[in-house]
VOGU-3710 file (C-alpha; in Angstrom, 3 decimals, decimal comma):
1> xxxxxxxxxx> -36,559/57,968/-213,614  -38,392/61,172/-213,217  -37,096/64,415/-212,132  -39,001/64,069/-209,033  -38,220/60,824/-208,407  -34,152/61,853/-208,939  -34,887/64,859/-206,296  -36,133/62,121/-203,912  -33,573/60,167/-203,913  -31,341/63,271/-203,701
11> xxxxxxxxxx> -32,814/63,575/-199,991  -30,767/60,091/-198,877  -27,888/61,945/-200,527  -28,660/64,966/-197,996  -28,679/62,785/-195,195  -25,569/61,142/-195,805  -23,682/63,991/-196,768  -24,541/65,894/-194,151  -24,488/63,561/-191,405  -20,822/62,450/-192,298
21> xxxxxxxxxx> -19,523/66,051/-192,551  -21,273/66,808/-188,879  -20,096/63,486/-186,881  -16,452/64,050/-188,128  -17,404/67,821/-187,129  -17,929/66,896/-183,424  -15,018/64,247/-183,316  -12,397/67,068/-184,884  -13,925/69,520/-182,111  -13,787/66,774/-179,468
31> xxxxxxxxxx> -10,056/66,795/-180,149  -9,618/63,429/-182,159  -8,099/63,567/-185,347  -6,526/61,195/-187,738  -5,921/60,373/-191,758  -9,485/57,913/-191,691  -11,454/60,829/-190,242  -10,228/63,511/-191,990  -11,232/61,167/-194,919  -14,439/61,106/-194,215
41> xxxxxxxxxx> -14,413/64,717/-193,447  -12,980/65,207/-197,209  -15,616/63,199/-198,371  -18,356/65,048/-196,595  -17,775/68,092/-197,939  -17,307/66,998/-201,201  -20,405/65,503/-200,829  -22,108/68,693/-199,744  -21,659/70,531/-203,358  -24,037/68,356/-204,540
51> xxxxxxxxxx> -26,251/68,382/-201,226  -26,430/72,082/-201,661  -27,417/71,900/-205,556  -30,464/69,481/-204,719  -32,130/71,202/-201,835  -31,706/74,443/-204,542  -33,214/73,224/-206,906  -35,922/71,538/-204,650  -37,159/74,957/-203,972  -35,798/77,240/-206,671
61> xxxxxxxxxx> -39,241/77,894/-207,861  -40,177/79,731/-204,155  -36,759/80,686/-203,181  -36,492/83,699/-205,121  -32,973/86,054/-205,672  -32,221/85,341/-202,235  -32,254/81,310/-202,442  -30,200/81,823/-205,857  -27,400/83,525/-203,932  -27,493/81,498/-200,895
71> xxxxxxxxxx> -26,604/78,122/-203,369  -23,969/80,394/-205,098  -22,043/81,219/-202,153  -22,468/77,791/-200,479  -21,602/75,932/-203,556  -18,482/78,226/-204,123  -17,299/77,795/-200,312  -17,800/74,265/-200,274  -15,421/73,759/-203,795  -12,587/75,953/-202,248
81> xxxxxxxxxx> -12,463/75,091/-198,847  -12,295/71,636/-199,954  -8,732/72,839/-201,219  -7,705/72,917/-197,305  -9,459/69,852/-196,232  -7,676/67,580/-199,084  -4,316/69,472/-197,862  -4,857/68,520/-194,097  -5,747/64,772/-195,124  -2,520/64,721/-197,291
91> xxxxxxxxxx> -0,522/66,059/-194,310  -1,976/63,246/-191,710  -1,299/60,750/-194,326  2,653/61,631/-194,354  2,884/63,503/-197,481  6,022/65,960/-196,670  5,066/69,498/-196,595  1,058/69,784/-197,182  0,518/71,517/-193,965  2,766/74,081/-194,551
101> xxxxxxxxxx> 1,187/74,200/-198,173  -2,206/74,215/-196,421  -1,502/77,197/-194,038  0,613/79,300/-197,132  -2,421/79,321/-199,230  -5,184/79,507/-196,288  -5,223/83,470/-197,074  -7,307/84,943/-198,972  -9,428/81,889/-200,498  -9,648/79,125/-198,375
111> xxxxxxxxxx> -10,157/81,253/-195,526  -12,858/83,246/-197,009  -14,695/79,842/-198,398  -15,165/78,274/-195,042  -16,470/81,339/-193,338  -18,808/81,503/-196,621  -19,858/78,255/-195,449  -21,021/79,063/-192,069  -22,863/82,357/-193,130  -24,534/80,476/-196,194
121> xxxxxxxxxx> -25,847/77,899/-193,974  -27,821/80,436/-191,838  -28,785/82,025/-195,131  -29,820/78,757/-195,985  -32,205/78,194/-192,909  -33,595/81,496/-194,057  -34,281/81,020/-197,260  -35,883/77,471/-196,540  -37,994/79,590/-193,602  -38,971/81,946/-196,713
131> xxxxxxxxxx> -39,665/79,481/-199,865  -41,860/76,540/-197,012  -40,628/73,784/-199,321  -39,101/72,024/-196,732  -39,941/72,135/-193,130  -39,546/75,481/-191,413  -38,569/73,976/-188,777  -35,227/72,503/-190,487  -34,636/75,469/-191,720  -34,323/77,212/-187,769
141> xxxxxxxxxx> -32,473/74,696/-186,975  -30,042/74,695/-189,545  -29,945/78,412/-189,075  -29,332/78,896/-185,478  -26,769/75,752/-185,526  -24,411/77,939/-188,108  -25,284/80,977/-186,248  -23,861/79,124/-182,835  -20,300/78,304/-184,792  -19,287/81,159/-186,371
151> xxxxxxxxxx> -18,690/83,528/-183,702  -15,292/80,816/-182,760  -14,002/80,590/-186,044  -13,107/84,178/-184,766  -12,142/84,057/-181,420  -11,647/80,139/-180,542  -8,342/80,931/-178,030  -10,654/82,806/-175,915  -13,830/80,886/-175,675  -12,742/78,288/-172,998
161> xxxxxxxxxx> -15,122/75,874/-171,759  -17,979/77,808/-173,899  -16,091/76,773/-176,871  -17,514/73,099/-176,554  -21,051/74,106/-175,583  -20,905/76,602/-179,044  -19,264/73,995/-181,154  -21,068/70,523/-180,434  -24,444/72,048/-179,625  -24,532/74,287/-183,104
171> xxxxxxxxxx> -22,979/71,009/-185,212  -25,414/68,718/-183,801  -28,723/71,423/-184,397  -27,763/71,939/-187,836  -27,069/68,056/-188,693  -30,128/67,335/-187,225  -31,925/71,020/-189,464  -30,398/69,271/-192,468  -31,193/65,829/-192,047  -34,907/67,043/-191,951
181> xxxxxxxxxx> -34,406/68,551/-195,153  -33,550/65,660/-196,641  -35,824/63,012/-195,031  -38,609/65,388/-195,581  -37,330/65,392/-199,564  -36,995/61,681/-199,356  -40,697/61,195/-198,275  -41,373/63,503/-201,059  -43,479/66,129/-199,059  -40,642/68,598/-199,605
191> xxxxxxxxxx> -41,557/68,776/-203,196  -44,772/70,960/-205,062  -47,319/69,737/-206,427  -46,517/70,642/-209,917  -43,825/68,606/-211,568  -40,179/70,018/-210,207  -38,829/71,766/-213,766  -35,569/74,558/-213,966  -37,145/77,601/-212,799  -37,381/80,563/-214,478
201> xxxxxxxxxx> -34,728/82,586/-212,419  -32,733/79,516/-213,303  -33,468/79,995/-216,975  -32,574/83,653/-217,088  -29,622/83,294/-215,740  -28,515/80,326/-216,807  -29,193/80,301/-220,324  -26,273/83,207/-220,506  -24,115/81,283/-217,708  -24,004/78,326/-219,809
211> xxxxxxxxxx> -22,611/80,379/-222,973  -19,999/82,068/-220,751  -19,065/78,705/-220,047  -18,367/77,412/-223,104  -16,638/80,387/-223,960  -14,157/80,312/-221,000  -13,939/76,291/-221,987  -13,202/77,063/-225,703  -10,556/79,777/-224,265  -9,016/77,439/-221,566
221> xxxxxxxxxx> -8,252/74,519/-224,575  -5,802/77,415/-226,450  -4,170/79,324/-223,315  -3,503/75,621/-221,212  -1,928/73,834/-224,377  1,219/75,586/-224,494  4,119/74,295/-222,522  4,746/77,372/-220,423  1,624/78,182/-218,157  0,703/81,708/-216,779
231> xxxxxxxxxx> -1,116/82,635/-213,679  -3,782/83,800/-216,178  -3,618/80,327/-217,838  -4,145/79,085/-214,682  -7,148/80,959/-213,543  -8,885/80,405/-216,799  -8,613/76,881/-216,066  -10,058/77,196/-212,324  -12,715/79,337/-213,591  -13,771/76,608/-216,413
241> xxxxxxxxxx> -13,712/73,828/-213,915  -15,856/75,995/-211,490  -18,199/77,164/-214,131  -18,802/73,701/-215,323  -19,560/72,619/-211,729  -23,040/75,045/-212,290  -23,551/74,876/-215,541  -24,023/71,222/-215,439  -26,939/72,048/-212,744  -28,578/74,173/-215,078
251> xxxxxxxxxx> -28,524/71,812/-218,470  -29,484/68,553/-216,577  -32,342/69,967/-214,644  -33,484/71,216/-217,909  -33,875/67,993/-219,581  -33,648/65,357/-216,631  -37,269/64,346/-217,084  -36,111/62,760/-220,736  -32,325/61,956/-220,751  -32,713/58,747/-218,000
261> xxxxxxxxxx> -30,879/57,004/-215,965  -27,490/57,508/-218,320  -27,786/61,566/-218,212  -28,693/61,309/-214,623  -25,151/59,386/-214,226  -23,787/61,760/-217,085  -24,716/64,765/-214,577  -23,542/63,242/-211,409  -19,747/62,114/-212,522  -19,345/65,215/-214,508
271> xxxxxxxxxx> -20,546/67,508/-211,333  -18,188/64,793/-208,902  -15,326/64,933/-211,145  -15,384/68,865/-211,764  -15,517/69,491/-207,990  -12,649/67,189/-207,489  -10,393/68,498/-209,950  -11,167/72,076/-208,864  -8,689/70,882/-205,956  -5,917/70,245/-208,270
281> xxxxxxxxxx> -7,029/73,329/-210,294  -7,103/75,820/-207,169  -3,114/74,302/-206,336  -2,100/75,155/-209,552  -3,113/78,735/-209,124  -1,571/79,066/-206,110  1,978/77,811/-206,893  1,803/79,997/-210,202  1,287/83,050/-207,883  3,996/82,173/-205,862
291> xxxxxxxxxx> 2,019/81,095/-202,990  3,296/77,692/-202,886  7,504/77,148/-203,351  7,619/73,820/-204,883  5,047/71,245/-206,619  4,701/68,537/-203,887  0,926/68,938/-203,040  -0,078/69,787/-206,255  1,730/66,342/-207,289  0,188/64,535/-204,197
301> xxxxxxxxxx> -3,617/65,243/-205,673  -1,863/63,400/-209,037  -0,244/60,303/-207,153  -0,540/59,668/-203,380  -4,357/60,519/-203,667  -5,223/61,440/-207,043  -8,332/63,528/-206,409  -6,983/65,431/-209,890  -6,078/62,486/-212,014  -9,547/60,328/-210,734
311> xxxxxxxxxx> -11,670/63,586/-210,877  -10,166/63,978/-214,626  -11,278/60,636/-215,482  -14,746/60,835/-213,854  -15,308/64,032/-215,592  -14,507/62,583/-218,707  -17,054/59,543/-218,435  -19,555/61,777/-217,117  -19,422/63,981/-220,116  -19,693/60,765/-222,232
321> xxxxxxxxxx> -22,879/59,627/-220,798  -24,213/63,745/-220,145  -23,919/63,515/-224,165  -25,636/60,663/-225,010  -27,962/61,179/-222,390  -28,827/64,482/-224,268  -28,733/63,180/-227,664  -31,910/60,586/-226,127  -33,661/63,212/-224,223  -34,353/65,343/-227,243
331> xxxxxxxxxx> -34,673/68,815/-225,473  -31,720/70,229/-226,978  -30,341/69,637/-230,888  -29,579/66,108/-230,976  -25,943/67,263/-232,855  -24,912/69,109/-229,621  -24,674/66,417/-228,051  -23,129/64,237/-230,499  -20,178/66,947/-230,364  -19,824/66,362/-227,342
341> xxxxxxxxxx> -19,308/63,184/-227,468  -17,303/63,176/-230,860  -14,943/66,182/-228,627  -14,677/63,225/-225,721  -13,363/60,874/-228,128  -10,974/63,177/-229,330  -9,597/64,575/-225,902  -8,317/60,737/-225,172  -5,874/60,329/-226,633  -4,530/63,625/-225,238
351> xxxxxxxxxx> -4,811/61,407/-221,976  -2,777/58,470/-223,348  0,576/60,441/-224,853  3,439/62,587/-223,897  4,304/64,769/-227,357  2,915/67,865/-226,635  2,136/68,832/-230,088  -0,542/66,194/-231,057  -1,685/66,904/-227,329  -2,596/70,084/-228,849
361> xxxxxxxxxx> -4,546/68,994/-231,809  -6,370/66,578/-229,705  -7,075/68,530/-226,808  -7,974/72,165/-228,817  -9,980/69,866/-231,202  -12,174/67,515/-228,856  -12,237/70,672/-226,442  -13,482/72,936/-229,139  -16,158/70,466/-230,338  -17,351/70,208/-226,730
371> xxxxxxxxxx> -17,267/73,839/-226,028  -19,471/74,563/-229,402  -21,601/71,383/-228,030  -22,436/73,196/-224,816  -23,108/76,681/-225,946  -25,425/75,428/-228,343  -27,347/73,817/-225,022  -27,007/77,200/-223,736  -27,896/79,008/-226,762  -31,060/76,611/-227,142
381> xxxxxxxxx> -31,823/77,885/-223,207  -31,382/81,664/-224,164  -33,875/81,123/-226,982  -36,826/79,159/-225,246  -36,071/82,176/-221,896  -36,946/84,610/-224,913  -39,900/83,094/-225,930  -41,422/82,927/-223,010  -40,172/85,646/-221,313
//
């Protein structure tokens, strides 16, 4: 499947994610809530990370600085608000105490992320106004229907009857902005003529992205395997998860015209199962600064709905198949991927055991292999940016 085909298809992806997050939108506003809509509210804006990456990288070639940005902040807002949205689905599904967890760590992150979210979506209109990769007209639409919400995530006890008029009519104008996105991508006229290929604002800065990845991945392996973690331990770990959430982006658009249908699948469950266990990741943080007073929703992403533990195992796969997928596609060395894989096969067993001193070997080992597997992708991008730069 071609890259351009792959971005296609990406517009159903669009559609759904976008339509799923807005309907359960307008039925939270509308007063209605529950554990099987917040579900599909959870799964929505999970869904959305990846919504956000395609219509990037649709226009990434005409977007400029300013479209690079926009995807940054609402790719970052979407992966920590999620943090809140998983914590109000625990708490309708009974699990003691995830409200209160939810409204201890809403300051400074959370908070911050979904008001990202609102501002990068008019940025978003803007920047698709700008680049005229997709219709304009989406792009106003999606614009003005952010625009219309944002003012009551301020002052929503004072906005009386206006507060429906502000809240339904800006959630249905931007569902309706972002489902033309993606239909037009779908139909493929959202799309240049020229074969869709990372871009070379991309390129510059993800070639050195991708090697500050690996190193914060190589770092995370050593500081996380000791018994007794530190808030710094923790954050490295966030950091890694969140890094890997972009600098997947960057390394599959850069070969997806050659590594198939398996790095396609590589890319997807490694990008799913990073932005899932960034949840899990983001909890840990917060209970190691004190924010949280005992472990029960971090355990509740673990057991009652393992977002962590499935995201873990997705990740894993997906890094499987992201190898081979690179070892077929032949755009970077062949042996980067194969550490990869080789690291994969070595971080099992750290999956399958208790003794936390051959969890160490396995996991520095088969993390170390996979860190040196993915800088050498990113080294490989620095020197082809420098050649013809």
């Amino acid at each position: 499947m071609t890259f351009r085909k792959q971005l296609q298809w990406g517009g159903l992806w669009i559609i759904a994610a976008s339509s799923m997050l807005s309907l359960m939108n307008l039925v939270i506003y509308l007063g209605y809530q529950g554990t099987a809509i917040q579900a599909v509210y959870s799964i929505g804006f999970t869904g959305m990370v990846l919504a956000c990456t395609i219509i990037h990288v649709a226009q990434a070639q005409r977007s400029g600085l300013f479209g690079l940005l926009v995807y940054l902040l609402l790719t970052l807002g979407f992966i920590y608000a999620n943090v809140a949205t998983f914590l109000f689905l625990a708490d309708f599904a009974g699990i003691e105490g995830a409200r209160q967890t939810a409204i201890d760590i809403w300051n400074p992150i959370p908070h911050l992320a979904v008001n990202s979210i609102f501002v990068g979506l008019i940025f978003l209109g803007i920047s698709v106004i700008r680049s005229g990769v997709f219709p304009r007209g989406g792009g106003l639409l999606t614009a003005l229907g952010s625009a219309l919400q944002l003012p009551l995530q301020f002052a929503i006890d004072i906005a009386g009857p206006m507060f429906y008029i502000f809240t339904i009519g800006g959630t249905i104008l931007s569902c309706v902005g972002l489902i033309w996105m993606g239909w037009s991508l779908w139909m493929g006229k959202a799309m240049m003529e020229d074969e869709p290929a990372l871009s070379l604002l991309d390129r510059a800065w993800g070639a050195p992205f991708v090697l500050l990845y690996a190193l914060m991945a190589f770092v995370n392996a050593y500081v996380n395997s000791v018994a007794d973690l530190t808030l710094f331990d923790g954050i490295i770990n966030l950091l890694s998860i969140t890094a890997m959430i972009l600098a997947i982006v960057i390394l599959h658009t850069a070969q997806a015209n050659r590594s198939g249908g398996v790095g396609l699948a590589g890319f997807l469950l490694t990008h799913l199962g990073a932005t899932l266990l960034a949840i899990t990741a983001y909890l840990i943080v917060a209970q190691l600064a004190g924010q949280i007073d005992n472990n029960r929703a971090l355990m509740a992403t673990w057991v009652d709905i393992p977002v962590g533990r499935y995201g873990n195992y997705i990740l894993m796969l997906g890094s499987l198949l992201f190898g081979i997928g690179t070892i077929r596609a032949g755009v970077f060395p062949g042996a980067a991927g194969w550490l990869m894989v080789i690291g994969l096969a070595l971080l099992l067993p750290s999956q399958l055991q208790t003794q936390d001193y051959l969890f160490s070997i396995f996991w520095i080992i088969g993390a170390t292999l996979q860190g040196i597997g993915i800088g050498w992708m990113g080294w490989t991008l620095l020197k082809k940016r420098e050649s013809t730069g």
